[in-house]
N, C-alpha and C positions, 0 to 999 in steps of 0.2 A: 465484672468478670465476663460478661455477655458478650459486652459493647468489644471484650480484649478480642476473644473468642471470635467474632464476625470480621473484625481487620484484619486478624491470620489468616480467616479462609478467602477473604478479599483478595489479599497480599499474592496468597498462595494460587487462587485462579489465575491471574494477572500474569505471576511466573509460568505457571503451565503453557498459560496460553501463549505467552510470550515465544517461549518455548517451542513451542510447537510450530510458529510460525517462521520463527529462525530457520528451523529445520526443515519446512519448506521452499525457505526463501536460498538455503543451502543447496540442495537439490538442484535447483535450475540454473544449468549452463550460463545463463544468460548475466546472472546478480550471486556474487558468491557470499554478500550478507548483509542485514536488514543496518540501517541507520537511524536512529531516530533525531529528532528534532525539537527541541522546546517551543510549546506556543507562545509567545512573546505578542499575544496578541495578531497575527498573522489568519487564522482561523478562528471558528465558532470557541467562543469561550469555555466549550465544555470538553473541549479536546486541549490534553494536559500535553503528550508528544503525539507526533507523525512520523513515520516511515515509509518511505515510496517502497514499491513494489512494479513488477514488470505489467502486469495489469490493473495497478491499485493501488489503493495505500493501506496502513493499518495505523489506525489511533487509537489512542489508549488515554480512556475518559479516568473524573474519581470512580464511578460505580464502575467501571466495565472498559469494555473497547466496542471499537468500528471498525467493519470490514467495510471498504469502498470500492467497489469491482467498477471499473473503466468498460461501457459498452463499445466491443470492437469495430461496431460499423459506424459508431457515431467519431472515433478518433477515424477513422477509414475519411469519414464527410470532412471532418478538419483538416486532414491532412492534403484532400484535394481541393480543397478551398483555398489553403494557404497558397499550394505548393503547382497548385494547375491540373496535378495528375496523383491520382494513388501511386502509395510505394511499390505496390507489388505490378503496376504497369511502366513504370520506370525502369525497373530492374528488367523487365521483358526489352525494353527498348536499348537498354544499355548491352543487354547480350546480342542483341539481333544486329547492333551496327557493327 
């Protein structure tokens, strides 16, 4: 009866939180809603799905989830590594000619 009891509230945080991140991922202009994805072996064995996010992702483990916050200056470093120049000096340069 315990063991029933702790999978509801398990079940039930999971929804919440789920929940909750929808509807932040609704909010923003940018992604009008979360997708997830099965781990098929792709990631850490202990993340069941993933969903990108416009700075993140969110995975959703058996006991819980993960929030993974993307540091903006380090995709900033990639993106001039890759690409030669930051996006936001590109876009200067593309207005200016």
């Amino acid at each position: 009866m315990q063991q029933t009891r702790t999978i509801k509230n398990i079940l039930l945080q999971k929804i919440i939180v789920l929940s909750l991140f929808t509807i932040i991922a609704l909010s923003a202009n940018a992604q009008s809603y979360l997708e997830f994805v099965e781990n098929k072996g792709q990631w850490d064995e202990k993340i069941n799905f993933k969903g990108e996010l416009i700075n993140g992702a969110f995975a959703l483990q058996q006991t819980g989830y993960r929030l993974l916050m993307y540091n903006n200056e380090d995709l900033k470093k990639r993106n001039e590594f890759f690409h030669g120049q930051a996006h936001s000096d590109a876009s200067k340069n593309e207005t200016n000619h």
